[in-house]
N, C-alpha and C positions, 0 to 999 in steps of 0.2 A: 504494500500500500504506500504510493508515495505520501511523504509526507508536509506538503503544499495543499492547498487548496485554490479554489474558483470563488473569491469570496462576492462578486458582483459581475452580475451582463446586462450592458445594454445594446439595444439595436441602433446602426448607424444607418438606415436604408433598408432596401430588401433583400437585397444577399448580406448583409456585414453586420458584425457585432465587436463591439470592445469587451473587451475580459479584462479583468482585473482581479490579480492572486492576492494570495496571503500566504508568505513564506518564501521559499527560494527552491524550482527545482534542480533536481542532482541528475547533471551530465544532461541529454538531450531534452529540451522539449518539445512534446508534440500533442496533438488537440485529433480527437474524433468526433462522429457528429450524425446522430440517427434519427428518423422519423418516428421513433419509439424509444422506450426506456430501458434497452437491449441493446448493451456493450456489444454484443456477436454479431449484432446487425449493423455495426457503423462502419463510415468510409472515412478516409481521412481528410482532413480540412487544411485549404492553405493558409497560414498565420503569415503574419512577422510581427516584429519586437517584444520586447519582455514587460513592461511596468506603464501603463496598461497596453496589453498586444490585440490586433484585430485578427478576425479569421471572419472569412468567407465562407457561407453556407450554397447549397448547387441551387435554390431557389426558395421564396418566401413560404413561410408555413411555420409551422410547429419545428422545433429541434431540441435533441438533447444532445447536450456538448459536456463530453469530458476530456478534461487536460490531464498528461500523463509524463514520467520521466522515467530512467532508468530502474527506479522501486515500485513504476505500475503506476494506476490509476486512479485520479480523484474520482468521489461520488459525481454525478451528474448535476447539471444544471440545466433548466427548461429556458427558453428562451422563444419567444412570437417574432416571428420578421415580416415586415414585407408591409402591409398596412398601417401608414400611419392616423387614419382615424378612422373610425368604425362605420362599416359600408351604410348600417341602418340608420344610425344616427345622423352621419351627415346626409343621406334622404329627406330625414326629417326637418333636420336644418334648413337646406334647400328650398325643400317645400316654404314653410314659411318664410324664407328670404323672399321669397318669388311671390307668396300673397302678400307682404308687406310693404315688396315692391308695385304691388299694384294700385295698394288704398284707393289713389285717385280713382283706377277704373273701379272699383266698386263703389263708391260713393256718386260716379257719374251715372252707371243705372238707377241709381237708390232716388235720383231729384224728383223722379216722375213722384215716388211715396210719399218721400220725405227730406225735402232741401237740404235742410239741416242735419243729416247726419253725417255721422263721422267714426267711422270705426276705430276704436278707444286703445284694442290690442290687439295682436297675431301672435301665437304662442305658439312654441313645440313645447308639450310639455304633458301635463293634467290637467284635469277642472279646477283644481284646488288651486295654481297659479296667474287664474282670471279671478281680475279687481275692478277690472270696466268693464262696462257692456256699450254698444256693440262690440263682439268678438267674432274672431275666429281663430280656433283649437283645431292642432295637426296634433294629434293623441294615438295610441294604441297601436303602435307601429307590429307587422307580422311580417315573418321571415318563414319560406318553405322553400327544397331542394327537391327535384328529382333528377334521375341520368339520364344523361342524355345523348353522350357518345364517346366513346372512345377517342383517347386518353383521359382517362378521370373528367370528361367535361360534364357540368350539372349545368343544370337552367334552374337558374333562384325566382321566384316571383316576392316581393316586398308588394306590402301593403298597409294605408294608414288612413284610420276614420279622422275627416275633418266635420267639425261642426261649428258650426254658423248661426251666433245663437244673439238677439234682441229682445231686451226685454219693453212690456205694456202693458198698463192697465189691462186692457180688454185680449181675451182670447182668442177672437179671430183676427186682432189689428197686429197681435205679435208674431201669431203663426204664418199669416199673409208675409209681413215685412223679412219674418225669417226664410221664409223659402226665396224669397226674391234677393237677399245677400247671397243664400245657396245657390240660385240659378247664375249670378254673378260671378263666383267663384268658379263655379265648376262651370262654366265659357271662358273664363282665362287661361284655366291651368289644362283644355283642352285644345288652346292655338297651338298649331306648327311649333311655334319658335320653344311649346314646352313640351314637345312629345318624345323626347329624349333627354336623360339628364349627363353630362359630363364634365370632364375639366374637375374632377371631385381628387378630393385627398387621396382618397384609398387605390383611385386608376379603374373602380368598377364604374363602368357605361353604362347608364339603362335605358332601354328602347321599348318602344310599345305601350307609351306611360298614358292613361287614360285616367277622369274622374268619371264617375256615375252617382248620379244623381240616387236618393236613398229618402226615409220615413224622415216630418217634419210632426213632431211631439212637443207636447207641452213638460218642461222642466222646471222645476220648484227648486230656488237654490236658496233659497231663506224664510222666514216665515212669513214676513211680509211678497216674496217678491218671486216672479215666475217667470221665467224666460222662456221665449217660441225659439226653438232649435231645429236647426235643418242639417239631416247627417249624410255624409257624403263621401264616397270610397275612393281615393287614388291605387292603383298600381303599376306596378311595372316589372319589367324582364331584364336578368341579365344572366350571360354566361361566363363561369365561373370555372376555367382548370388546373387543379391541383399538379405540381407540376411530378406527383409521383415519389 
């Protein structure tokens, strides 16, 4: 067992991580590196330098890296490459970039109802993060894989309920105003310019991106106060291969 350690990894990119030991090893160093937590399954990894040294993983994923010298081998260490921010989340981000960037054109449908309005927030988030009304919530984001072709390639569909919620007195005057934000939203986020999303952190492109229109309910979010909500489904497609 040598007796050095891996006391820190982090990822520099999508193939590269820095290492950084604890100790000093004896006579050669050298670094392996597997898609499982099975010394017998790894290949070797190109490094250089010693305090802190890089190595090279063959592509982004999962890895387990142990560094080794003349007296054998540290415990492992897990390390994520390859994605710097999380494919779902920045969807969701997005998404409300793109409704918040809109404001204007939803409040330019809205004059025919109500001049005066103004949409208060655009949230990715919960319920529980809307303080104004009008809103609109990019919420409950879904992630599903299947295969789809040889080499490891899947097809992911992401999907996220947005709701579009007005409060009023009256029950038909809120539920009216809220489907008519809903119809507003979902004809923006259906133009050309947004039926693919890219240029994202992570490098997933997704194509095929649709909203559909969905149930417009009365919600009760305080004792006094009830908001007409119009819910409404984005998704989209992307292909996804592991590179093995």
């Amino acid at each position: 067992m040598s007796a050095f350690v891996i006391s820190s990894v982090a990822s520099l990119g999508p193939t590269r991580a820095s290492i950084t030991l604890s100790g000093s090893p004896t006579g050669t160093l050298w670094f392996v590196v597997s898609r499982t937590p099975d010394i017998d399954s790894a290949s070797d990894a190109p490094h250089a330098g010693t305090g802190p040294c890089w190595l090279d993983v063959p592509h982004p994923g999962l890895w387990y890296i142990w560094a080794g010298d003349d007296n054998g081998a540290t415990s492992p260490v897990a390390l994520w490459s390859g994605w710097a921010t999380d494919p779902i989340n920045e969807v969701g981000e997005r998404l409300q970039s793109i409704i918040d960037a809109n404001r204007l054109g939803i409040e330019a449908r809205m004059t025919r109802y109500d001049p005066d309005l103004r949409i208060q927030q655009v949230v990715f988030g919960s319920s529980a993060d809307i303080v104004a009304f009008p809103a609109v919530l990019v919420t409950q984001p879904r992630w599903s894989e299947q295969w789809y072709a040889m080499p490891w390639t899947r097809l992911v569909t992401a999907s996220f309920q947005i709701a579009c919620g007005y409060p009023h007195q009256d029950e038909a005057e809120r539920l009216r105003l809220s489907a008519a934000i809903g119809h507003a939203v979902r004809s923006i986020l259906n133009q050309p310019a947004y039926e693919s999303l890219t240029d994202l952190g992570s490098g997933v492109e997704w194509a095929f991106c649709t909203t559909a229109g969905g149930e417009v309910m009365d919600v009760q979010v305080d004792e006094n106060t009830w908001v007409g909500t119009a819910q409404l489904e984005w998704s989209g497609q992307a292909m996804l291969t592991d590179g093995g």
